[in-house]
C-alpha positions as CSV (number, residue, x, y, z in Angstrom):
1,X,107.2,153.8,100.4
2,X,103.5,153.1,100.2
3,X,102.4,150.4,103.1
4,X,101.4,147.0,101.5
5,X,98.5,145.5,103.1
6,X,97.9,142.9,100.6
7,X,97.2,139.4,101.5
8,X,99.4,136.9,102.4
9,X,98.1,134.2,99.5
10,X,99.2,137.1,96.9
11,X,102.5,136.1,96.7
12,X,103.7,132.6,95.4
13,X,104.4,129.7,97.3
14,X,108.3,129.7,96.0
15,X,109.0,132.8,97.0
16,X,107.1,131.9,100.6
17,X,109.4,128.6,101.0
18,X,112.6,130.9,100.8
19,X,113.2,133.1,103.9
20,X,115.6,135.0,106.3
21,X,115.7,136.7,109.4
22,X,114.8,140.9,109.6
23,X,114.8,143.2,112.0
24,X,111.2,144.8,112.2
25,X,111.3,146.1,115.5
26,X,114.0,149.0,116.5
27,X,114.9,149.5,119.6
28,X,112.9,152.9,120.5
29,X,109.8,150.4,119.7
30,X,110.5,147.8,121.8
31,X,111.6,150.2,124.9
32,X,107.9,152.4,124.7
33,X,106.6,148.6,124.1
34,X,108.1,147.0,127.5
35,X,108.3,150.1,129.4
36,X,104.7,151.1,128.7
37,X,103.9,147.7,129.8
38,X,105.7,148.5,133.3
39,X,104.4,151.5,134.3
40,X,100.9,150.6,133.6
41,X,101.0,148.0,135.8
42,X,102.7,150.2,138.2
43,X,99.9,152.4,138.3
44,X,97.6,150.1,139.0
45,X,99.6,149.0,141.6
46,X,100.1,152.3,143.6
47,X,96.5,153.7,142.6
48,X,95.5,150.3,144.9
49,X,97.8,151.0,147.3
50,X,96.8,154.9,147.6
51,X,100.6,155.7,146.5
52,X,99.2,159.1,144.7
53,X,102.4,161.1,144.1
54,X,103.8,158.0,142.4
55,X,100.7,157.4,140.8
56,X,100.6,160.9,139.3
57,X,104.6,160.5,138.8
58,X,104.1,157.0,136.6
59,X,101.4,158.9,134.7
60,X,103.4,161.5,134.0
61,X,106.0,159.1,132.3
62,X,103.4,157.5,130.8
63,X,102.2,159.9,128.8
64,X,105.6,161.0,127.5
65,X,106.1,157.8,126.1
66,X,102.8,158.2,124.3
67,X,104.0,161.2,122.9
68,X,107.1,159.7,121.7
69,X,105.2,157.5,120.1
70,X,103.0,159.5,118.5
71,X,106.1,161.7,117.1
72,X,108.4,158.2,116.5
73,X,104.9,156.9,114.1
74,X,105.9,160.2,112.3
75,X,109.5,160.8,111.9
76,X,110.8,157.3,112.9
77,X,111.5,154.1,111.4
78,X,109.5,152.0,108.4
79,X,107.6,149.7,110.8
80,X,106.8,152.2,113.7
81,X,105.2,154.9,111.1
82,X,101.3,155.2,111.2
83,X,101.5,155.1,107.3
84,X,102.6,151.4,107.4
85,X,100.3,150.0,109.2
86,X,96.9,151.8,109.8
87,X,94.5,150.4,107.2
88,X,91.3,150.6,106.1
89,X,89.0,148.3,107.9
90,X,88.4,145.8,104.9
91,X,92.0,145.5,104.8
92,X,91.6,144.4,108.5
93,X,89.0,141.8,108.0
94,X,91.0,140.7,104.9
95,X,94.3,139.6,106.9
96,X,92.0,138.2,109.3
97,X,90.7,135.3,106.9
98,X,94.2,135.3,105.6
99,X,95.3,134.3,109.6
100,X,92.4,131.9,110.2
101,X,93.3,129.7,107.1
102,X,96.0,129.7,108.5
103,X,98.6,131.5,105.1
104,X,102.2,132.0,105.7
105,X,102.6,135.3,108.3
106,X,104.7,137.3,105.8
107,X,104.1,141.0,107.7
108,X,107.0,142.8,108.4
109,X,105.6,144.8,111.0
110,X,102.2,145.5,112.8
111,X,99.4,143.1,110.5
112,X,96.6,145.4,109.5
113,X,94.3,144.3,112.5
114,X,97.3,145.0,114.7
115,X,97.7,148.5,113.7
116,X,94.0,149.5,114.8
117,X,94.5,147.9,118.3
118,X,97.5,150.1,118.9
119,X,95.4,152.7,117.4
120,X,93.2,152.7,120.0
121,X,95.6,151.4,122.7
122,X,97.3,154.9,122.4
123,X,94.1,156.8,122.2
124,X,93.2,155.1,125.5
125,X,96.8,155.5,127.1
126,X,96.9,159.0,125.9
127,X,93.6,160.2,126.7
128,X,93.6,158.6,130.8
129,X,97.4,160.1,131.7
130,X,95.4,163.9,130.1
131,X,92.5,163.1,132.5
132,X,94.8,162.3,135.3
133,X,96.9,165.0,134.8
134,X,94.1,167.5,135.2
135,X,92.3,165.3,138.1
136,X,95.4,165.4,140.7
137,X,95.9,169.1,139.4
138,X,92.4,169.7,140.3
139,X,92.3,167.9,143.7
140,X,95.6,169.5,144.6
141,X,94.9,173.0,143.5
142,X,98.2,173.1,141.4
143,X,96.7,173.9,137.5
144,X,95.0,177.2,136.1
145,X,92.2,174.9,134.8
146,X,91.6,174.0,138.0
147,X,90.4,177.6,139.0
148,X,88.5,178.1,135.6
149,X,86.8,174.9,134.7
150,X,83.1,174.6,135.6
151,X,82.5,172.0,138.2
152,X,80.3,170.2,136.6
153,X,83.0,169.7,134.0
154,X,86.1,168.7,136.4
155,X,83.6,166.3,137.4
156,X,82.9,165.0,134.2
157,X,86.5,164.6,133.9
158,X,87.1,162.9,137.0
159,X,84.5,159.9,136.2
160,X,85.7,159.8,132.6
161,X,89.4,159.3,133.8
162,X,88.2,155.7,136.0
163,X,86.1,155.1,133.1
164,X,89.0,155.4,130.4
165,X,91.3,152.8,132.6
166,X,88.4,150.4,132.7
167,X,88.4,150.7,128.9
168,X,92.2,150.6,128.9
169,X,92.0,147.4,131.3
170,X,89.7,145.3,128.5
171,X,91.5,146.7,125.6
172,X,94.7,145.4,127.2
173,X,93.1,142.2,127.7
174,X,91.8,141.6,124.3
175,X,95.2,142.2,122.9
176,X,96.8,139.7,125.3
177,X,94.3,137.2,124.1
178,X,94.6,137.9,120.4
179,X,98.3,137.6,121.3
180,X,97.7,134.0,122.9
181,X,95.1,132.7,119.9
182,X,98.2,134.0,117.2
183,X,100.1,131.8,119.5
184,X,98.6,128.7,120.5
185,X,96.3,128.5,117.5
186,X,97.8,129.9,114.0
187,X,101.0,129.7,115.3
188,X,102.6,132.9,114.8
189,X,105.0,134.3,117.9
190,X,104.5,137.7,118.0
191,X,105.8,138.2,121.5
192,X,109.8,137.0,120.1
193,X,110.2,139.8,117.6
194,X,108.9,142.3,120.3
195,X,111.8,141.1,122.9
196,X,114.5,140.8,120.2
197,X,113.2,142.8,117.2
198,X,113.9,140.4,114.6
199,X,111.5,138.0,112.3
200,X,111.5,135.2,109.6
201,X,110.0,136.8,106.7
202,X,110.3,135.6,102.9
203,X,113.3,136.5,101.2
204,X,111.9,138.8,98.8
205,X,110.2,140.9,101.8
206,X,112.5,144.4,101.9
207,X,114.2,144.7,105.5
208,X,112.1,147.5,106.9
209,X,114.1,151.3,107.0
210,X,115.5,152.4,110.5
211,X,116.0,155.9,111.3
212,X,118.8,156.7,113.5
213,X,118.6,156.3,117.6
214,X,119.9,160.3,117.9
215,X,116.6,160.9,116.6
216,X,114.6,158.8,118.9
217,X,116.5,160.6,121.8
218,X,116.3,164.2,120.2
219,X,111.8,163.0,120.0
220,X,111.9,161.9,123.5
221,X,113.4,164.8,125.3
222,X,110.7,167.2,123.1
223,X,108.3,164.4,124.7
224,X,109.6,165.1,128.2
225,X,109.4,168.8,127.5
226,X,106.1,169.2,126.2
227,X,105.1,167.0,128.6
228,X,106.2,168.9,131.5
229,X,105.0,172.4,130.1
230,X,101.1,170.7,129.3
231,X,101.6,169.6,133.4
232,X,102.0,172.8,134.3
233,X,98.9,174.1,132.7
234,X,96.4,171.2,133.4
């Protein structure tokens, strides 16, 4: 099915009045959601407290849960696949207006702004656990890149990896806020349907397609694997 990133004022205000609950959010979704959450705060936590082997342990699970994503915005369900939600920038700017005037929230799934914040938020996630990965490999020895790699270049890769978290950090922080200003301003809860996966949507708004939860494990354990083989050569 093609993603429909129309406005909300396209459809009519009868069909808007009638609605019903929908799950949009499956359960692989809202564990990498929470979960990623956790352990990002965890490893700010033991990076503070000099806790490295944990440090380099929570970015190791970190990053197979990006990977999971990235396979479960493939292979997995309706709402969690890249081709339902990343649009093109005008579409973006489009729901935007639709939002500040305030239209019925009639998105079943990420809005089109959304989709380019957790765009980037998995560039950034995905990009500082690689940089890490090589970094502790490098200070400890452990990779073959370590003996390879110029040093002018592990140290460019050391300084990008606290620069990527400081990016991480404000991307983080602008989603929280445009979590808040949904919230408190156009009054649209987007934290609920994240906890418990379902949403008030119009009637006439299909119930997105879920793909079966063997399948998320079956994607996670290729995450853990590939994972632990790009480990060993970082």
């Amino acid at each position: 099915m093609a993603p429909d990133h129309r406005d909300a004022s396209a459809a009519s205000p009868a069909a808007a009045s009638s609605s019903r609950t929908v799950l949009i959010w499956d359960w692989p979704v809202r564990l990498f959601h929470w979960l990623t959450v956790a352990l990002v705060a965890a490893a700010y936590v033991t990076v503070r407290l000099n806790w490295i082997d944990w440090h380099v342990r929570i970015g190791e699970a970190l990053l197979v849960l990006v990977v999971f994503r990235l396979l479960w915005g493939l292979l997995g369900s309706q709402t969690a696949r890249f081709t339902s939600f990343v649009a093109a920038p005008a579409a973006a700017l489009r729901h935007l207006r639709a939002v500040a005037r305030r239209e019925p929230d009639m998105q079943a799934g990420h809005n089109p702004a959304g989709g380019w914040m957790v765009l980037l938020l998995l560039a950034l996630l995905a990009a500082e656990t690689l940089t890490g990965l090589y970094v502790y490999n490098d200070v400890a020895d452990e990779g073959p890149l370590s003996e390879v790699v110029p040093a002018v270049v592990s140290n460019t890769i050391t300084a990008l990896h606290s620069i990527l978290w400081d990016a991480l950090a404000v991307a983080i922080a602008l989603h929280v806020c445009a979590v808040a200003l949904y919230a408190f301003v156009w009054g649209q809860n987007l934290v609920r349907p994240m906890l418990d996966g379902h949403k008030s949507l119009p009637a006439h708004v299909r119930e997105p397609r879920r793909a079966p939860l063997w399948l998320a494990i079956v994607l996670l354990a290729v995450a853990a694997g590939g994972v632990t083989l790009l480990a060993s050569v970082l």
